[in-house]
C-alpha positions as CSV (number, residue, x, y, z in Angstrom):
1,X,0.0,0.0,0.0
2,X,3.0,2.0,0.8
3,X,4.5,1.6,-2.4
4,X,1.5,2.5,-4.1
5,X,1.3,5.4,-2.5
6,X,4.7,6.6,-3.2
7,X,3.5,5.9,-6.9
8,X,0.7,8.2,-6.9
9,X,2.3,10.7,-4.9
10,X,5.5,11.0,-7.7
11,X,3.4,10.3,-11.0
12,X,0.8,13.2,-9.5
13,X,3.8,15.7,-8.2
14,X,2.0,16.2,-5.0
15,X,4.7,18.1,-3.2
16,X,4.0,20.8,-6.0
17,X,0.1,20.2,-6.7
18,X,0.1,20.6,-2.2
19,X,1.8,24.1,-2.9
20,X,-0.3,24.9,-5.7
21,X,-3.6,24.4,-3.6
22,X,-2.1,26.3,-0.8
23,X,-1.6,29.3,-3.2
24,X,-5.1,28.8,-4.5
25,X,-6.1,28.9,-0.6
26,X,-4.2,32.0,-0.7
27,X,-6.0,34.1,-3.2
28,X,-9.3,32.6,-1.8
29,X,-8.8,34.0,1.5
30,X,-7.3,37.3,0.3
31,X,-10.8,37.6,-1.5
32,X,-12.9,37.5,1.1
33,X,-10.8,38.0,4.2
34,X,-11.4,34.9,5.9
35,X,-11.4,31.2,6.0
36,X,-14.5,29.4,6.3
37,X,-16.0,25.7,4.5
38,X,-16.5,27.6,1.0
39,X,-12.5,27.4,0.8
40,X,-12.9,23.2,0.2
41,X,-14.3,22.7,-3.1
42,X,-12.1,24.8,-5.4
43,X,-8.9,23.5,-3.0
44,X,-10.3,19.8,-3.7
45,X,-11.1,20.8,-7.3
46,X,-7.9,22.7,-7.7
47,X,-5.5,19.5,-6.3
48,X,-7.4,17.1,-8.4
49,X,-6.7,19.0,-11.2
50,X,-3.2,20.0,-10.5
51,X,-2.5,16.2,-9.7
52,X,-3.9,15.2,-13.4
53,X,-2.1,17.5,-15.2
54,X,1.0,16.4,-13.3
55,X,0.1,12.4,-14.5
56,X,-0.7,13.9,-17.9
57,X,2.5,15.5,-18.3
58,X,4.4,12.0,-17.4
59,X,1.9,10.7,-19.9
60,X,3.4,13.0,-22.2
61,X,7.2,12.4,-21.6
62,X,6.8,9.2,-21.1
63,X,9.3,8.0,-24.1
64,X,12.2,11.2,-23.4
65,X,12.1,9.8,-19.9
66,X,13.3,6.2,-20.6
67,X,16.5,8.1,-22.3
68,X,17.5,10.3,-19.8
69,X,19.4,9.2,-16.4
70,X,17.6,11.7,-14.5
71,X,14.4,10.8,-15.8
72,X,14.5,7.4,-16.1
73,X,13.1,6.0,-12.6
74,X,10.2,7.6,-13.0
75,X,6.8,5.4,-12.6
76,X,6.3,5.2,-16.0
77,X,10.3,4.5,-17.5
78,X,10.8,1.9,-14.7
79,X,7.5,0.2,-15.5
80,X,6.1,0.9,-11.5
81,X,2.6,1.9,-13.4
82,X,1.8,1.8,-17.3
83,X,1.7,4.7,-19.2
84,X,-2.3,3.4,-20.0
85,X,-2.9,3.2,-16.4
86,X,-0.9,7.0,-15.9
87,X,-3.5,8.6,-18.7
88,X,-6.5,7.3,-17.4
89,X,-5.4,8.6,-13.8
90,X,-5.1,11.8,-15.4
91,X,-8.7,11.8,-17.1
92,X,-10.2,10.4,-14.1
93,X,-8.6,13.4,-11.3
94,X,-9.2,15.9,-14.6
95,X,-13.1,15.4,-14.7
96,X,-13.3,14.9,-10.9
97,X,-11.4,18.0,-10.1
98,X,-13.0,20.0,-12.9
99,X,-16.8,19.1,-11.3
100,X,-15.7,20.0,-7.8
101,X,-13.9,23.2,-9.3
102,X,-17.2,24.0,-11.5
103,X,-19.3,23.1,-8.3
104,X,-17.6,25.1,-5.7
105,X,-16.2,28.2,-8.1
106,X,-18.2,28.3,-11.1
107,X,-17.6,28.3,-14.7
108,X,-14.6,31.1,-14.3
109,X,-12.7,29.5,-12.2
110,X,-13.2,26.4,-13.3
111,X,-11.8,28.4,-17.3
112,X,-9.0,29.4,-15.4
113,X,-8.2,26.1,-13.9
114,X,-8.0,24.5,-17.3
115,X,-6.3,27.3,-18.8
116,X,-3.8,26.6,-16.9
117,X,-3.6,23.0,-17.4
118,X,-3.6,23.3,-20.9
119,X,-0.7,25.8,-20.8
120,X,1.2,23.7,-18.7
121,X,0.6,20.3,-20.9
122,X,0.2,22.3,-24.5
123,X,2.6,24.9,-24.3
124,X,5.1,25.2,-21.2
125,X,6.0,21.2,-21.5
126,X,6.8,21.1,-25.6
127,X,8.5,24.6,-24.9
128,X,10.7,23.2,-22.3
129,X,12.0,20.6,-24.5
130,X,13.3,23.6,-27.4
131,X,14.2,26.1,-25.2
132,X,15.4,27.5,-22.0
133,X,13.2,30.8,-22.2
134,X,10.4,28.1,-22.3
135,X,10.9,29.2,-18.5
136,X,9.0,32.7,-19.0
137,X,5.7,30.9,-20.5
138,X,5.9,28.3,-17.6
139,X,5.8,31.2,-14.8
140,X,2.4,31.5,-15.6
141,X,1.4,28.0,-14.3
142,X,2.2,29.7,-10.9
143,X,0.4,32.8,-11.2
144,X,-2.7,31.6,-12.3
145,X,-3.8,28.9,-9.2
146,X,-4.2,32.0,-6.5
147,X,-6.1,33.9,-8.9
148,X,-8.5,30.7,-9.1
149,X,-9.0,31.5,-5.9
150,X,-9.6,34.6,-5.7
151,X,-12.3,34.5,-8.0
152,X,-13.3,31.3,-6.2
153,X,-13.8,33.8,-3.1
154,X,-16.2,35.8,-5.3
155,X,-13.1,38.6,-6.4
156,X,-12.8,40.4,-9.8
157,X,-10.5,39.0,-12.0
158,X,-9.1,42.3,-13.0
159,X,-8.7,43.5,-9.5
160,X,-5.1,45.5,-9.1
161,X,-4.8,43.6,-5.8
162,X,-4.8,40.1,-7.4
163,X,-2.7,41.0,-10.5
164,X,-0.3,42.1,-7.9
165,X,-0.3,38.8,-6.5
166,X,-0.1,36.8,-9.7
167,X,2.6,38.9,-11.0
168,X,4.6,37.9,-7.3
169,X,3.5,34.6,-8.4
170,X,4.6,34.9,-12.0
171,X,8.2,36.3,-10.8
């Protein structure tokens, strides 16, 4: 069970899907200026979807990550999961994570969240593989999560005080 665990957690990046719900917490709190039970869903929804793009983009490297010494003992490479098993992880934490997202936020938030999954799987990842700038695009993976919640927390998206914060974010 242990192992298994260990699995999921490395194929769905949780140490950096845990930071990017706690940033998401963030600009939900700084929207409404408090914490209270309406902060769960679009954290739970947020994470879900944060852990399947993370299993999606293993999906993806799944073949550059056999070649590579650094990359190679990854779950998929090292044959700990299949890379069938991996994608439908990903689909199954995507649609779970969307509806909990879409529930909890509403359709914003739940635009934004897959915004930024597609620019993390779509753009940043391809990029990454062609160049080092590919860096600048990828900043924006980690400036859009509190702004998910700050329009989960009912805030304007054009706001000056959640820009601000993104753009920390984005740096």
């Amino acid at each position: 069970m242990k192992n298994k665990f260990q699995i999921f957690a490395e194929i769905t990046k949780l140490r950096i899907t845990i930071f990017v719900t706690v940033t998401t917490m963030f600009g939900f709190i700084a929207a409404t200026d408090s914490i209270s039970f309406q902060i769960l869903l679009p954290a739970f929804g947020i994470l879900l979807l944060a852990c399947g793009s993370a299993a999606l983009n293993h999906y993806q490297e799944r073949k550059t990550d056999v070649l590579m010494e650094r990359t190679k003992n990854r779950p998929i490479p090292s044959g700990k999961i299949s890379a069938k098993s991996t994608f439908q992880l990903s689909v199954a934490l995507v649609v779970l994570g969307s509806i909990l997202l879409f529930i909890g936020s509403g359709l914003l938030a739940l635009s934004l969240g897959l915004l930024n999954l597609i620019w993390y799987n779509a753009v940043y990842t391809p990029l990454k593989k062609v160049s080092p700038l590919a860096i600048i695009p990828g900043s924006l993976v980690g400036a859009i999560p509190p702004v998910v919640g700050w329009v989960a927390g009912g805030g304007n998206i054009l706001d000056p005080q959640i820009i601000l914060i993104s753009f920390f974010f984005f740096i």
